[in-house]
N, C-alpha and C positions, 0 to 999 in steps of 0.2 A: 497355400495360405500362410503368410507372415503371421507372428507376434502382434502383429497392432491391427487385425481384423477378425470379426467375430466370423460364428458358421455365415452367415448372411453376406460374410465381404464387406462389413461397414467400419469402416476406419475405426482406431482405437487409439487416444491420444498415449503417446511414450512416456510422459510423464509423470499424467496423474490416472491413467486407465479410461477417463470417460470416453463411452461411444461418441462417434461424429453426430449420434439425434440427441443426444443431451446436451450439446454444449452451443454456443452461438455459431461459431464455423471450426473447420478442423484445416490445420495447412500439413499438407502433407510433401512430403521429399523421397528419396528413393528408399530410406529403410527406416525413416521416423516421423511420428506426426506430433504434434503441439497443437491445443485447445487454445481458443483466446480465452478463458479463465489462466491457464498457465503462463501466457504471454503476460495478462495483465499484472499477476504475481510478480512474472521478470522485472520488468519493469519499476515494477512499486521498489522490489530488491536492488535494483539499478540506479535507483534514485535516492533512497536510502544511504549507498554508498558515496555516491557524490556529493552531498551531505557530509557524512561524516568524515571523507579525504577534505572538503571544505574547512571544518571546522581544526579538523589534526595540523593542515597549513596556515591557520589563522585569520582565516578569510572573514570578510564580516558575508553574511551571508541573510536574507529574509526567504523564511518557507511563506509561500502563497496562500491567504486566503485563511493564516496564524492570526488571531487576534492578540497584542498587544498584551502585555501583564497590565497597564495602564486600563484597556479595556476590559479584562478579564476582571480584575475589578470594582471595576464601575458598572457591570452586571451583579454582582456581589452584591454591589450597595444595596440595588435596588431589592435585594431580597433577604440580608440580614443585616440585622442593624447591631451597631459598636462592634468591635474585635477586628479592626482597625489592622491593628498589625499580623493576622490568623490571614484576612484578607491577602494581604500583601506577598504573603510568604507563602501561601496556596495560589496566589496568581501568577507569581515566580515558578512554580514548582512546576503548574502547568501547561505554562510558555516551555 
C-alpha cells in the first residue's frame, strides 16, 4: 500500500490529501495522484503568472470577462449618488 491510498486502496490526491470519493476525479501516475480541485488551483496559479510576466514585459493585455473602470462606475452611479471622484478612484482601484 503507497502513501496516496487509504486501508480501502482508494487513491489519495499527493497534494492536497483528499480521497478519490471526494473530489470530481483523481489522475493518477505510477507514485502520485492530483484531484481536479488541485489541477484547477494549477491553473488559476498558471494564469496568474502569465499575467503578471505580461504586464513586467509591458504588454497591454485585457483579463476576460473584467468590467471596465468606466463600467465599474457606471454601476456606482446607479447606486450612490455625488462623490464623483471616491467613484473614479474605487473603480481604478478595482480594475
Amino acid at each position: 500500500m503507497s502513501n496516496n491510498e487509504n486501508l480501502n486502496g482508494e487513491q489519495r490526491c499527493s497534494f492536497c490529501g483528499k480521497f478519490a470519493s471526494q473530489v470530481e476525479r483523481m489522475f493518477t501516475g505510477p507514485r502520485v495522484a492530483i484531484c481536479t480541485d488541485c489541477i484547477r488551483f494549477c491553473n488559476e496559479m498558471l494564469a496568474e503568472d502569465q499575467i503578471a510576466e505580461k504586464q513586467a514585459a509591458g504588454e497591454d493585455f485585457e483579463v476576460q470577462g473584467l468590467p471596465k473602470p468606466q463600467e465599474i462606475k457606471a454601476i456606482l452611479d446607479e447606486y450612490v449618488i455625488g462623490q464623483d471622484e471616491a467613484k473614479k478612484s474605487l473603480s481604478v482601484a478595482v480594475y
